[in-house]
C-alpha positions, 0 to 999 in steps of 0.5 A: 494536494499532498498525500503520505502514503505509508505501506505496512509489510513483514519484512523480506517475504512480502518486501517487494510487494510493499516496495512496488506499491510505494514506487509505483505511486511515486512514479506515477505522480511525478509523470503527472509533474507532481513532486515525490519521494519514496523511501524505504524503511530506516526507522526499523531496519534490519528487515527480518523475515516476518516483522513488520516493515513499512516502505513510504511515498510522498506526494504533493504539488508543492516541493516536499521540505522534508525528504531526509525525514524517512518516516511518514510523520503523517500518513493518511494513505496507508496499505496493510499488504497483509490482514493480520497487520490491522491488529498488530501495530498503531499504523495510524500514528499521526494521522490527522483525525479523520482523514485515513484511508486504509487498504487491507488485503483480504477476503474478509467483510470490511465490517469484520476487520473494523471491529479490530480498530481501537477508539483511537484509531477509529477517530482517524479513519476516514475509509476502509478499503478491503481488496482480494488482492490474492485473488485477483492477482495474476496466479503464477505457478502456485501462488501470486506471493512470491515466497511461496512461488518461488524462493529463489525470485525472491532472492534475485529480489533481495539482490536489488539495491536501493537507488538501482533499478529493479531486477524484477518487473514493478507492479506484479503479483499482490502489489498490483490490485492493491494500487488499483484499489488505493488509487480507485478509492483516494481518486487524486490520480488519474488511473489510466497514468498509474497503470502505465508505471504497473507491469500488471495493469490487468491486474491492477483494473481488477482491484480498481474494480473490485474493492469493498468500501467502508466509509467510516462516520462519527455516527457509526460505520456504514458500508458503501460500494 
């Protein structure tokens, strides 16, 4: 088993959510004696508000030779933490054909979002996940984002160092019906062991739960689920 999971963001306003989703899967693998890696971004780095940043786990159950290689040089989970990412950039780069599964956060019909895919991308895609992460997500204050909650949690975020430990609970907010509903639909890890490493495991049961599939067949796209 071996598995590049890559999570599409933009950068500082949505960086935690992106962050958790990675940490959380690479945590949760290595509990379950699997081998793991999760970096962040080195590739496009300096992160600036809004552009689109990617934050990255690998996992298998041989030991990963590659691990000072930052960028996922073959994805085949990939986690767009905001809809408007599907037409903004080719997040299946050496992605073998067939074998992506794509998570989007939206409300919108799987069958809508396909419709953005390319040909070329569309030779990749395997599955495509659609997830209301906002609306299932835990609302706290105004909002489950936090850069519109609250400016100044952001901040304390951003004080975090790669390599320390977080200032914030991991698994909070969007992050977590989004791990529920990647974990739910790839079915590698247990997800019962992955709700332990999530600080909203409510949450994170939602979007296991509550998810859209689009299985993707040469043939044409055809919903399931």
């Amino acid at each position: 088993m071996y598995h590049e999971l890559t999570v599409w963001s933009r950068g500082i306003i949505m960086d935690k959510e992106a962050r958790d989703i990675a940490s959380c899967v690479a945590s949760a693998a290595r509990s379950l004696g699997y081998h793991a890696e999760n970096v962040s971004d080195y590739i496009d780095d300096p992160d600036r508000t809004n552009c689109l940043v990617r934050r990255y786990a690998r996992i298998g159950d041989e030991p990963i030779l590659d691990r000072f290689v930052y960028e996922n040089p073959t994805p085949d989970w990939i986690v767009l933490v905001e809809e408007t990412i599907v037409k903004a950039v080719n997040f299946f780069r050496g992605t073998p054909d067939g074998s992506g599964v794509l998570v989007v956060n939206s409300a919108r019909d799987p069958e809508y979002l396909v419709k953005f895919l390319p040909e070329r991308m569309l030779a990749k895609l395997r599955k495509l996940v659609v997830v209301d992460a906002v609306d299932l997500a835990e609302q706290r204050g105004r909002s489950p984002w936090m850069f519109v909650r609250d400016l100044g949690e952001l901040a304390y975020d951003r004080m975090s160092t790669e390599g320390a430990s977080e200032r914030l609970p991991v698994g909070m907010g969007i992050a977590a019906p989004l791990i529920g509903a990647l974990v739910a639909t790839t079915d590698e890890l247990p997800i019962d062991k992955v709700a332990e490493v999530v600080a909203d495991k409510d949450a994170m049961f939602r979007g296991a739960e509550r998810h859209r599939v689009l299985e993707y067949r040469a043939s044409g796209a055809a919903p399931v689920g």
